[in-house]
N, C-alpha and C positions, 0 to 999 in steps of 0.2 A: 240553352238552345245554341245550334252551331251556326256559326256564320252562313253557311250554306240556307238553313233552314231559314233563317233571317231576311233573307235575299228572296227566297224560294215566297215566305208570306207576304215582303214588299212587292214582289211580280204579281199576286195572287189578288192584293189590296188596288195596284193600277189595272188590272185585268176588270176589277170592280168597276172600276170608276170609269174605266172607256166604254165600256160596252153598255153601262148607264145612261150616260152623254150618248152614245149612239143610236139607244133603243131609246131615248126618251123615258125610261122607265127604271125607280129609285130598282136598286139589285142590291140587297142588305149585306148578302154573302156570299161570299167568290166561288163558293160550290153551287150558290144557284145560276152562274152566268151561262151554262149549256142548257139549262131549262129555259130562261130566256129566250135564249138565241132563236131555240126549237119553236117556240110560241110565236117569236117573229115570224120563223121562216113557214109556218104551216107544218111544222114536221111533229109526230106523236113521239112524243119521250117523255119513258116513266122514273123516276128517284132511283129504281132498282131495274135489272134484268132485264136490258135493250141486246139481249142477243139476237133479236128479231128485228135491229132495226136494218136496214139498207145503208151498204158503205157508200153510196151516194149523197144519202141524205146525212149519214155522220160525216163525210167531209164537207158537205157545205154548213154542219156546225162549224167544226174545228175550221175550216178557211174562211167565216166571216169573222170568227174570234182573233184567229192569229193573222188575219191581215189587220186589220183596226189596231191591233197590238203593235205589229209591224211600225205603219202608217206613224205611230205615237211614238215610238221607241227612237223611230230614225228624227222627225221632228225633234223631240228634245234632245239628240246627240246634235243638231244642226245648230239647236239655239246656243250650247253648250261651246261648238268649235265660233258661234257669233262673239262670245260672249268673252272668249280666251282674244279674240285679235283686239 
């Protein structure tokens, strides 16, 4: 596996774990955290063939997931420059 890929499934494993902690809900697999989200948000999304859905409602997936991503990423760079002085 390439380093890349490594990085890419440790993003994929914290992507897990925040949006768990957010929804209050265990999320097993980082491919289910858009099905999540949708459940939260009231929005209908299926495993397969969301050609049909509203680019509104797919970006308030993708921008509840990558802000909380966000929000966590800049927190632990913060605790990290705490942690260096």
């Amino acid at each position: 596996m390439s380093r890349s890929q490594e990085k890419r499934n440790e993003l994929n494993q914290l992507k897990k774990l925040i949006i768990s902690e957010v929804t209050g809900r265990h999320i097993q697999y980082p491919e289910d955290v858009s099905m999540e989200v949708a459940k939260q948000l009231n929005i209908p999304l299926k495993k397969t063939g969301n050609g049909d859905i509203r680019a509104t409602d797919a970006g308030k997936i993708g921008g509840f997931i990558g802000g909380h991503m966000v929000k966590e990423l800049v927190r632990m760079a913060q605790d990290e420059l705490a942690r260096e002085r």
